[in-house]
C-alpha positions as a printed Julia matrix, in Angstrom:
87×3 Matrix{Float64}:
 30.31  -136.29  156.83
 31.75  -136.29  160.42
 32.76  -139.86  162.0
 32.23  -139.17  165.5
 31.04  -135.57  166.23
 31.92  -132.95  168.97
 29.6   -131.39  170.55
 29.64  -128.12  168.98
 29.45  -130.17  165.43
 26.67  -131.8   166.68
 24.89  -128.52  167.31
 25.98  -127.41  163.64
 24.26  -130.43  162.33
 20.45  -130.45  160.96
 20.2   -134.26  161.5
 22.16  -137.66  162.41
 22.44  -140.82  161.34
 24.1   -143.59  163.02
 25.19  -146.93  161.09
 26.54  -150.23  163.17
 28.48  -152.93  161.36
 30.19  -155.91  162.36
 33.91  -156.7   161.12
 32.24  -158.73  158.23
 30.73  -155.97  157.0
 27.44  -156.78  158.03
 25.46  -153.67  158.92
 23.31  -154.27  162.04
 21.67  -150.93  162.21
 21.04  -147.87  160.78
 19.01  -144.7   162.36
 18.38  -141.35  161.0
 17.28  -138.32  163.32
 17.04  -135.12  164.03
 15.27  -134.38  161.05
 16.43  -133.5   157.47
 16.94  -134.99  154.47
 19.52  -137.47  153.38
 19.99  -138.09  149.68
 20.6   -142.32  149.15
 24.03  -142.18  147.9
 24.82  -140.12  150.96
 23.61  -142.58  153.2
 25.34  -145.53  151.51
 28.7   -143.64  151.53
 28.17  -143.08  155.36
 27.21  -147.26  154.98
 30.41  -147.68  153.63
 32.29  -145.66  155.89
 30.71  -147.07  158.68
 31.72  -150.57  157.71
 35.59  -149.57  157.19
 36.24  -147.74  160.45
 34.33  -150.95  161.95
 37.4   -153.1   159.74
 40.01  -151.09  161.2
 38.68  -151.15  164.72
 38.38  -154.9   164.03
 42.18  -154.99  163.08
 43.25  -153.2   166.01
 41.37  -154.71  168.43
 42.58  -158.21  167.4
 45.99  -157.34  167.48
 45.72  -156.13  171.27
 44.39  -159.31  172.06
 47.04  -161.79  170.17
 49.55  -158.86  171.91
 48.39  -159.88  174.86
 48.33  -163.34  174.69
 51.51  -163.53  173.82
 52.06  -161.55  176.28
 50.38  -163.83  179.05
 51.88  -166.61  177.56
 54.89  -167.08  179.42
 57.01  -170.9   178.11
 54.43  -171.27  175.19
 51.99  -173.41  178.03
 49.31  -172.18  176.47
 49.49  -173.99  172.83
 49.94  -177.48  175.1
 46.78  -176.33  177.18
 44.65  -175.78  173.95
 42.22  -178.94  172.85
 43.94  -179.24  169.13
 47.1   -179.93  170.46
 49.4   -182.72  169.18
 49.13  -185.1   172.52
């Protein structure tokens, strides 16, 4: 199984199948082409490994945004702008 192909992998390949998740590890969509077969376990563990590089991504993602915000948030104004502050 190849997580994001190159193009001359992709021209290797007898078939494709793309799986979208969200970071709960809902999967949203899955799409076989390109013809060929693919066994059930195989597509599960491409299920699977769909839904942990989605995690990761997840992880990283929301760690460049609380970066930034810290970032941005120059004197800590932005906890005493927030609605669930202690006023």
């Amino acid at each position: 199984m190849i997580v994001d192909a190159t193009l001359v992998e992709q021209q290797c390949s007898e078939g494709k199948v793309v799986v979208a998740a969200n970071p709960q590890g809902e999967v949203c969509l899955v799409q076989k082409g390109g013809g060929g077969e693919v066994d059930a376990l195989v597509l599960l563990r491409c299920v699977e490994m769909a839904v942990g590089q989605v995690r990761e991504l997840g992880k990283k993602v929301d760690g460049a945004l609380e970066a930034d915000a810290e970032k941005r948030d120059k004197g800590g104004i932005s906890r005493e702008l927030r609605a669930d502050n202690e006023r």
